[in-house]
C-alpha positions in Angstrom: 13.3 -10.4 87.7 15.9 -12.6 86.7 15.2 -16.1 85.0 16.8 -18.7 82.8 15.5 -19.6 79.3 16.6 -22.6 77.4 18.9 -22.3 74.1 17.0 -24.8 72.0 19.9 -25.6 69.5 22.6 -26.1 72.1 20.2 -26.8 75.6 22.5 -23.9 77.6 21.2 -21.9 80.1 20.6 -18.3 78.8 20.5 -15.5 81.7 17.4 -13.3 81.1 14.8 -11.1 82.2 11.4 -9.9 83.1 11.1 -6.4 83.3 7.8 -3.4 82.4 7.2 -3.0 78.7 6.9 0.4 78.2 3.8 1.3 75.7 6.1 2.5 73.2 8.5 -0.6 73.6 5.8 -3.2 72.8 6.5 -5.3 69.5 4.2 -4.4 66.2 2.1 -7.2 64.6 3.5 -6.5 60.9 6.7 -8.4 62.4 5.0 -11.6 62.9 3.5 -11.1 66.7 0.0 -12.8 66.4 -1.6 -9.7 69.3 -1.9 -6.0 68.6 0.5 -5.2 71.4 0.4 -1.7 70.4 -3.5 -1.6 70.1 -3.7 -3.6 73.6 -1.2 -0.9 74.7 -3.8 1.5 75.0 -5.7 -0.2 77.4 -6.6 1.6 80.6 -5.0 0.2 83.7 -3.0 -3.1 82.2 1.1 -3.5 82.9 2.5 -5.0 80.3 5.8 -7.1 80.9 8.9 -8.1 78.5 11.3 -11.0 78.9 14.9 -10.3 77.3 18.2 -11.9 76.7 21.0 -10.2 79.0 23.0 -10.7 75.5 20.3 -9.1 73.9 18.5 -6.8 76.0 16.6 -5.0 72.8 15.3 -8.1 71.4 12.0 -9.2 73.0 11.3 -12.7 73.5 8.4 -12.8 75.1 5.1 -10.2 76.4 3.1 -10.4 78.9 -0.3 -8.4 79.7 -2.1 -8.1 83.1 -4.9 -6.4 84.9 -6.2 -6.0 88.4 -9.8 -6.9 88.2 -12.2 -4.8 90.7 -8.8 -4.4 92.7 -8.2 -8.1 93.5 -8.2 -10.7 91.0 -5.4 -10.6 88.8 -6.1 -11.3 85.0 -3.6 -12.6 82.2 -5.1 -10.5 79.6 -2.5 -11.7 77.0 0.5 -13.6 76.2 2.7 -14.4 73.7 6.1 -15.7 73.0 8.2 -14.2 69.6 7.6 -15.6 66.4 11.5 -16.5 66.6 10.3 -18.9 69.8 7.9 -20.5 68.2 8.0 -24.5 68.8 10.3 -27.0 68.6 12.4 -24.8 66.2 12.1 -22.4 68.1 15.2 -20.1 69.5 14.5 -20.1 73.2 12.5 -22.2 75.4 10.7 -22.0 78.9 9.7 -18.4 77.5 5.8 -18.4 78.4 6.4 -21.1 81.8 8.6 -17.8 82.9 6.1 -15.1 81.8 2.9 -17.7 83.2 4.8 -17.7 86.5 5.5 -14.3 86.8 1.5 -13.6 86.4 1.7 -15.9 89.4 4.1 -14.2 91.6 2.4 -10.8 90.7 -0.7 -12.4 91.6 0.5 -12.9 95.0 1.9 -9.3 95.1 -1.5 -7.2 94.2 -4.2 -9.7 95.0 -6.6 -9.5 97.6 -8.8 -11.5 99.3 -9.8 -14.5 97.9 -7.9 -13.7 95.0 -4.4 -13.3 96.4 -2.1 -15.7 94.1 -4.8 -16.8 91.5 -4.0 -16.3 88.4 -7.4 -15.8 86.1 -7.2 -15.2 82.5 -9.2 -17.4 78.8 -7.4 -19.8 76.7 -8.1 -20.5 73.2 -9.7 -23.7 73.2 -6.9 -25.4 71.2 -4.3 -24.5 74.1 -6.8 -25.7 77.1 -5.0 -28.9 77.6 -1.7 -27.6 77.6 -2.7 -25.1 80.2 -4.0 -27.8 81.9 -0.7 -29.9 81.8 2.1 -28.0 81.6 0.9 -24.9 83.6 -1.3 -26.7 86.2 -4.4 -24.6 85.8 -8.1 -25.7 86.5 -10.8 -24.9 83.8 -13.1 -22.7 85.2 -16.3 -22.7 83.2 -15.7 -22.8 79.2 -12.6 -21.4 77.6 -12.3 -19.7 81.2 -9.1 -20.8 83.3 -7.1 -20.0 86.5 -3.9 -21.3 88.3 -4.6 -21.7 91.5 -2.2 -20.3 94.8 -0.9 -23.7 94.9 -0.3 -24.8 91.5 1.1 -20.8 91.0 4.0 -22.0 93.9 5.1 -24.8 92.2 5.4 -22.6 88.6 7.1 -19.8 90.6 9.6 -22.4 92.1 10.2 -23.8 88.2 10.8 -21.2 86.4 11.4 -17.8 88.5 13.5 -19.9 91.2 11.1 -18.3 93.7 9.0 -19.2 96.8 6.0 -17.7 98.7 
């Protein structure tokens, strides 16, 4: 899926992507990734998702992990953006609002139920707020969250130029 990220240094528009992460592809933590990607790799039934530069399709900006739970409730296991992304100094922004709203629009796609287009997944209690904010979810009980069908819409619309 095609999306824009945000040149921090310059504020350009940057063509990029969301495409599978292949198990083999995902980034180690000895080069400053905060998750086990490769550990996490192993984990029965999750997709895992990258987002890439079209200038630099090798170099991974972002990852993304998700699970169908009991075959309708989408989970955001995980998700991270480069150590290169990281804040306001950062290289690229809008890297986890386009990964967050991806989970969204796959939420729609392999939902079911009640479930179809929420978006479950557990915040560290530092980031709760920002969630909250930014992302529009709802805290659920504890350090548990979700974004809702609704709020997942107006993410979709934001930062994956999409509608459902």
């Amino acid at each position: 899926m095609k999306v824009q990220l945000v040149e921090v240094v310059s504020g350009k528009s940057v063509d990029a992507l969301i495409i599978r992460c292949s198990k083999s592809d995902l980034p180690f933590k000895k080069d400053e990734w905060q998750f086990t990607w490769r550990r996490l790799g192993k984990t029965e039934g999750s997709e895992f998702y990258k987002i890439v530069s079209v200038r630099e399709p090798d170099k991974i900006e972002g990852v993304l992990m998700l699970t169908l739970l009991n075959e309708e409730m989408l989970y955001m296991n995980n998700i991270e953006v480069a150590p290169h992304n990281y804040g306001e100094h950062g290289r690229y922004d809008r890297v986890a609002g386009c990964l967050i709203a991806f989970g969204c629009y796959k939420s729609f796609e392999q939902g079911a139920g009640h479930y179809i287009g929420y978006l479950a997944f557990e915040s560290k209690t530092k980031l709760i707020a920002l969630y909250q904010k930014k992302y529009g979810a709802t805290q659920a009980m504890g350090q548990k969250m979700f974004i809702d069908p609704d709020a997942g819409r107006k993410l979709m619309k934001t930062y994956l130029n999409q509608s459902i």
